[in-house]
Steps between C-alpha positions, in 0.01 A plus 500: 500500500276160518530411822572183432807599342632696724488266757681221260745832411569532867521161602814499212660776695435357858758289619859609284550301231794386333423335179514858249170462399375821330241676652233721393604844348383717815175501683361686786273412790491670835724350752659259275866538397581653089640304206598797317639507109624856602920549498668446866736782384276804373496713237459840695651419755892629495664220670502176675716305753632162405827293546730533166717260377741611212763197516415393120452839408756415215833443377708794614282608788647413874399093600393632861238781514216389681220728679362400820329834532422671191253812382433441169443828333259527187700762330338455174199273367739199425788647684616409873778570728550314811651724801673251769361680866821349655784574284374839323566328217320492152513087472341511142322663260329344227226480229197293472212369765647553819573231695432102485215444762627227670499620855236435781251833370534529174539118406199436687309787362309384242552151564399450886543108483854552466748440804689690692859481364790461693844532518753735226419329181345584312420863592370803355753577161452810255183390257713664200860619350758627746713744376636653840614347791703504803663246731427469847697821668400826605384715247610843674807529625682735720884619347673500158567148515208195412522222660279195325448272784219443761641637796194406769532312764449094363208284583568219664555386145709691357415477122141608635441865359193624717763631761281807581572841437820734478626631814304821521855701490493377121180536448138444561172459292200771596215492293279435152316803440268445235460878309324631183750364282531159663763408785778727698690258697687603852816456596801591718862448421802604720226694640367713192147459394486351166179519306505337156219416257507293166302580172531326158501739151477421161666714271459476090652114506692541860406390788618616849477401844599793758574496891456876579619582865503762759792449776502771819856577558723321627888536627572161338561428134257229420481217230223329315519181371277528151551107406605301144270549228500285168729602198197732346466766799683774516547693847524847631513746780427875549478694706622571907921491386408101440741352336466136356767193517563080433550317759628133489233247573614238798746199336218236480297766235662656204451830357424887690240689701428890456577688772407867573702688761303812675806725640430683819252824536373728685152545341237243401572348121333347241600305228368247245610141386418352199490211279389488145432258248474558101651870486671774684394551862278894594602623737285702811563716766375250845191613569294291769179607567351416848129582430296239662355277271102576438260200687495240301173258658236771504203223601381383787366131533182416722487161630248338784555400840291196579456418857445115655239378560639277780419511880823465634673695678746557255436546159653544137357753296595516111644838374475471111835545334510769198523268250286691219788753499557708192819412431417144547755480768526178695458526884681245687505681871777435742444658780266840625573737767391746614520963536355674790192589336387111416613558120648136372816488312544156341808330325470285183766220413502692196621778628229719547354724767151568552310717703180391655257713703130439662599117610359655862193687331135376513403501150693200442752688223843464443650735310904438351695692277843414392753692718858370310686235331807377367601319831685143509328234587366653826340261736408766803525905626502712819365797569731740742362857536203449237780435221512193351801256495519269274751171499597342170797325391686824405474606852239696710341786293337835685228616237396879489233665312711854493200676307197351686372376189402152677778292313873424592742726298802403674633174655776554728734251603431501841791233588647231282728458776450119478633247276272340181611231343326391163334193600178531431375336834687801724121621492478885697281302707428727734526861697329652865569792673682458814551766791687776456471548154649197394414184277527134491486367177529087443665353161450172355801217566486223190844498367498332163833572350756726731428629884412894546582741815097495576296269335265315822567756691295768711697829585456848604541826339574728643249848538718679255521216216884503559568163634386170539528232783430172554289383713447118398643274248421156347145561380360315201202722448450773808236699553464739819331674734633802681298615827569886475434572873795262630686465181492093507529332199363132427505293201350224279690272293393238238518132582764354250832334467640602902200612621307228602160652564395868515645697716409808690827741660591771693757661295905655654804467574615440137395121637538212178116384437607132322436510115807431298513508156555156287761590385669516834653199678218343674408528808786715560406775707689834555349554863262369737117516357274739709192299569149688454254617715265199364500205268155493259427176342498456129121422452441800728681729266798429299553849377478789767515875350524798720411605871323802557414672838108586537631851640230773511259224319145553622433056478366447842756205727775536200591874527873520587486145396823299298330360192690293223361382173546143315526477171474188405156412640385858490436572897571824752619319793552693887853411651467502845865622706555300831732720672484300821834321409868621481486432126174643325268255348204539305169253392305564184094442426324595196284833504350436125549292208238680322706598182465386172834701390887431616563744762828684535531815733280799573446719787222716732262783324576771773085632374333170584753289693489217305744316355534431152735259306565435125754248282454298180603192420942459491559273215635189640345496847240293563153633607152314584374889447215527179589828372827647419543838628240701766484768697308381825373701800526279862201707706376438835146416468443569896414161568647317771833339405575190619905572395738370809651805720772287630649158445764419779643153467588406919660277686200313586270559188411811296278798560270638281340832503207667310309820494173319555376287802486154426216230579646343770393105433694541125810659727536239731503194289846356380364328227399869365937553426698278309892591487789350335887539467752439234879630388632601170860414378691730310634404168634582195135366378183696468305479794545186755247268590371534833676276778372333844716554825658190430613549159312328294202679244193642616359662826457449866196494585375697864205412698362791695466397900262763589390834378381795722259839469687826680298663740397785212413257242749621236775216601546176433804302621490152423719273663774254272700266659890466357503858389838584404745717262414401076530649191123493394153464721193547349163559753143467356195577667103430443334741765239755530408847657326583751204568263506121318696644209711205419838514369870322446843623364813369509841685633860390480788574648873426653523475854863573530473559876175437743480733746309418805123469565368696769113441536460790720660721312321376169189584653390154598528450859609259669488199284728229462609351207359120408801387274342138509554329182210447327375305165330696249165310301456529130730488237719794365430399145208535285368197299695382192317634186568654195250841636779517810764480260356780275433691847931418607587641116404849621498507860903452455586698203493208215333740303740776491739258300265226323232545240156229556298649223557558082699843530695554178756670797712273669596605841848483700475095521367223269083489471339210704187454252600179339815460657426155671605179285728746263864463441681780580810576336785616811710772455786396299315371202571122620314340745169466459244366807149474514274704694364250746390479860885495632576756267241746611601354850886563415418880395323606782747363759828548304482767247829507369484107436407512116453842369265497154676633256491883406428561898869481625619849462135653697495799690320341776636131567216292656532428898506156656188437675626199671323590892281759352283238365358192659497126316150541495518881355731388223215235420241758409739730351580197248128423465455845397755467225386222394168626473619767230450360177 
């Protein structure tokens, strides 16, 4: 490819755009993400996961049969069933193109400007004719008599149908196992396994669908609910004593469902169900082969590891996606982690699971091959035992290779012991191992049209997959971090409407977390709101993604480290615990912003010790990352790291800690710190502004008194005068080492309590404390210009959201070239206002003020940065626009 065009084909990509705009037909380039004119759903492979929603299936079919978790079998080439995982139901079966690709992965396929969708309309609907269906009841059934109700547990709303499964007693989903004639799928009713499998034949002018099944025996006569078919299809049943029977639909539908009642036995049975169109139905003996099927992605793909250049102590190296696949399969990785032997498994949105071996190796290889597929939506996996677990929204999958052929050939339900509603932002968002055997898996929490048992909330399963508990609830968008020695769970959250800025928790004690949905009362609040470990500023990151513990890492001062990643602006930051207080507190510093992709979760290579993270780009969340999917290596280079040990915010200042000495002249100089405090409100609104002690917007400013060098030269406490209790402090630092290497970072953090300082015990001596007020020189604000406002643009994430340049991609808020002196049409269609000065002024300080049209119903509603910014800050920023012509 001209490399001029690639870089104007990835600068389209960068960034998420909105607008539709058609993009080129595929192209590959190493480390770059594919456009691919390949199928999401594909031919040779025998099934897929999607939501399925039959409500205008047709007249005569029931009004309320919707599919929060669904296989959708490919029984013939234009011919699909879709098995509901919950209900052991058949939902629908139909003929034509599978389903509409509306949802997050498929809808976004082919088309990776388009947004994330949200909410339960419209969803995922069968992409042809339906000609059987079922309503929303169980389709096995223990007895002679059928009832046709949903007898689950309700949701907290109860016409919400993603209840969760059956009561294992009725009956419980097991497995896909994919064989030489396609797809066996598992089941247990009453206790009896059930295997059944579905083929299509054409006979002469006929044409007939069959269930064939195997059921172990069981003491219990048994009844299967076949569903209504259209006036044209006949039904039948042989086979097993099965007879076949009409049952009365519910009052609100008319007409009769096919039943087939399975009397008691003593020996396993088999019998055969089917439906036939144009002629009389053949008739077969069941006969379910479980052969495994033969490997179906012989290659292997090579790709190159490049390793930074950079001298820092921590560095990103690139791992080349497999892009230049042969079956020109996209690769949008979720998350990688890791077997005992250093071989990768990584997760696609799309479903896919990929093997990838030699990331550790010297000859700078990588080599993947595809490992299964068919998942929903998956976002993250575990690895327990060197299997791999994977967490979609049908539930968490174990995946065997029974044959050791290298591939998956069946995917057993591990647990689906959890509720899934079918909103499509309940993302799987993510799963860890915990101690014990156990996992912690975290669900997404926007409600857009009725209120789940789970959604935003992070819960345990148990070791056997049996049962679920919660742990926390009132997320908007958790992800977590489980430390496997001690078994304590923190999480993220997105700032948003309730959460005010980005949090960082410990998670227990089924504790409320604040995010309610709008369609709650506001501000209405079902129990006190546990408050985190630490606030973290939007400009610092304004999208946090997983923790991960640096256990067994070989990266010099970070092993057995806490780590969390930001999304947002792409950065691995290290979270520092203060246990010196009754409640635990934490601060935050960056490690590395050195990624050019949107980070989501990864984990330590046991070979190397290094830790390695991967994500792509989630449609609808703004990023200021160039690329939009990678697979990126953090490696300790061996230089010194100049990466805070400890931040400890004290009664009479704060103490900082390194693993280097410091040069003691930088150390002991005030004017080398700056700190300053603010509080968040929490609203109904996204975000809050930030607010002084007294109220009113912006920041409190404090002057450091004095600053001291411990006796080892690794400490630093400088001494603040009026330290006390606030939601936010940030500390910044200019120093150097000990060997003239300057440096400065920034930390912040929520002194909830302030112990003590003890400057023996601190290792200073005997000092005391000058908490003489002081008056800083300078100015806190760089000159007014257009180049600072240009510099403000990306230092606090204006780019993530705002387009400055001639991309035919709009991003997730109006573009700022040639936005000053326009009129601007506000949402509504009415009011019209021109983009002037106070306009631009109005924006930035009150977001919500005058909304352009076509922005209103965003994903990510723009913060107030009323005390984020200065007057003089908001100056340049408007120069800058301005500027853009």
């Amino acid at each position: 490819m001209n490399p001029s065009l690639k870089a104007t084909v990835v600068s389209l990509l960068a960034g998420l755009a909105l607008s539709g705009t058609a993009l080129p037909e595929r192209f590959f380039a190493q480390g770059t993400a594919t456009v691919t004119s390949a199928s999401w759903v594909e031919s040779a492979f025998p099934f897929f996961s999607s939501i399925v929603d039959a409500r205008k299936a047709g007249p005569g079919f029931p009004a309320n049969n919707l599919t929060p978790r669904g296989i959708v079998v490919r029984v013939g080439p234009e011919t699909w069933a879709a098995f509901d995982v919950d209900l052991l139901r058949i939902s629908a079966i139909w003929r034509g193109k599978g389903v509409t690709p509306v949802a997050l992965a498929p809808g976004s396929y082919n088309h990776p400007d388009r947004k994330t969708p949200g909410g339960q309309s419209p969803l995922p609907e069968p992409d042809g004719a339906v000609w059987l269906a079922n309503g929303i009841y169980p389709g096995w059934q223990i007895g002679d008599d059928v009832s046709l109700v949903d007898s689950r547990e309700p949701a907290p709303s109860r016409e919400e149908v993603g209840r969760g499964p059956l009561p294992e007693a009725l009956g419980r989903f097991s497995a896909i196992r994919q064989v030489s004639n396609g797809v066996v799928l598992e089941y247990r009713v009453g206790g009896a396994m059930v295997r059944e499998q579905m083929e299509e034949v054409h006979t002469n002018d006929a044409w007939t669908f069959a269930r064939e099944f195997q059921v172990a025996p069981s003491m219990q006569p048994l009844a299967l609910v076949l569903g209504l078919t259209t006036s044209d299809v006949s039904i039948a049943v042989q086979g097993g004593g099965v007879s076949l029977a009409r049952v009365p639909l519910a009052p609100l539908d008319s007409g009769w469902t096919w039943v087939a009642h399975l009397p008691p036995h003593q020996q396993p049975v088999g019998f055969i169900a089917t439906f036939t169109h144009g002629g009389e139905a053949a008739l077969n003996a069941s006969h379910i082969s479980l052969d495994p099927a033969p490997r179906r992605w012989t290659q292997e793909v090579i790709t190159r590891v490049a390793r930074s250049a950079s001298k820092e102590a921590y560095v990103v190296d690139d791992v080349a996606l497999p892009l230049d696949n042969p079956w020109q399969r996209s690769v949008r990785p979720a998350d990688i982690q890791f077997l005992k032997d250093g071989t990768g498994a990584v997760v696609t949105l799309d479903g896919d699971v990929w093997i990838v071996r030699g990331l550790h190796d010297s000859s700078g290889t990588a080599r993947w091959r595809r490992f299964a597929s068919g998942l929903h939506e998956p976002l993250t996996l575990a690895v327990r035992d060197d299997q791999i677990y994977v967490f979609d929204r049908n539930g968490i999958w174990r995946l065997r290779d029974t044959n050791g052929d290298g591939e998956a050939d069946v995917h057993e339900l591990f647990s689906n012991a959890f509720a899934q509603t079918a909103d499509l932002r309940e993302f799987p968002s993510m799963i860890r191992l915990a101690p014990g055997g156990e996992f912690v898996i975290a669900k997404g929490g926007q409600e857009a049209a009725t209120f789940g048992k789970h959604n935003g909330s992070v819960l345990r399963i148990s070791a056997d997959g049996r049962t679920a508990t919660v742990l926390g609830y009132g997320f908007r968008q958790p992800n977590i971090g489980v430390n496997i020695r001690t078994g304590l769970v923190t999480a993220s959250d997105q700032q948003g409407n309730y959460i005010p800025s980005t949090p960082l928790h410990v998670v227990g004690d089924a504790q409320f977390y604040g995010f309610l949905s709008d369609k709650k009362p506001r501000e209405v609040y079902p129990a006190p709101i546990a408050e985190p470990l630490t606030w973290i500023p939007h400009a610092a990151n304004a999208s946090a993604m997983s923790q991960i513990w640096l256990f067994g890492a070989r990266m010099g001062p970070l092993n057995d480290a806490l780590v969390y990643i930001g999304f947002n602006n792409p950065e691995l930051f290290r979270v520092l615990l203060n246990d010196r207080t009754a409640k635990l507190q934490a601060a935050v510093v960056s490690i590395t912003k050195a990624f050019d992709f949107p980070p989501l979760h990864g984990s330590v290579d046991p070979a190397d010790g290094q830790l390695y993270i991967t994500g792509f780009q989630i449609l609808g969340w703004g990023t200021t990352a160039t690329r939009l999917a990678g697979l990126g290596r953090v490696r300790y280079t061996g230089v010194p790291s100049t990466v805070p040990s400890r931040i400890i915010p004290m009664d009479k200042g704060v103490l900082l800690r390194f693993d280097l000495p410091l040069e003691r002249s930088t150390a002991v100089n005030p004017d080398n710190y700056s700190l300053a405090t603010w509080h968040y409100t929490r609203t109904y609104q996204y975000g809050s502004p930030q607010f002084k002690a007294d109220g009113t917007t912006g920041i409190d400013l404090l002057i450091p008194a004095s600053a001291y060098l411990s006796n080892d030269g690794h400490a630093v406490f400088v001494g603040v005068p009026g330290m006390s209790p606030v939601m936010q402090m940030r500390i910044g630092w200019s120093l150097a080492t000990a060997g003239r290497m300057k440096f400065q970072d920034t930390a912040y953090f929520t002194p909830y309590e302030l112990p003590k300082f003890s400057p023996r015990v601190e290792g200073f001596g005997d000092i005391t404390v000058d908490l003489s007020p002081r008056v800083r020189t300078g100015t806190a604000d760089a000159p007014v210009s257009a180049e600072e406002g240009r510099r403000l643009y990306k230092a606090y994430g204006c780019i993530a959201c705002h387009a400055v340049d001639d991309s035919s991609l709009t991003k997730l808020g109006p573009t700022w070239k040639g936005l000053y002196g326009t009129d601007r049409t506000i949402a509504g269609g009415v009011v019209r206002v021109n983009a002037d000065e106070a306009y631009i002024r109005q924006s930035i300080l009150e977001p919500a003020a005058k909304v352009v049209e076509g922005y209103e119903r965003g994903e990510v509603s723009m913060p107030s940065y009323a005390g984020v910014l200065s007057d003089s800050q908001i100056e340049s920023l408007i120069l800058f626009i301005k500027s853009l012509r």
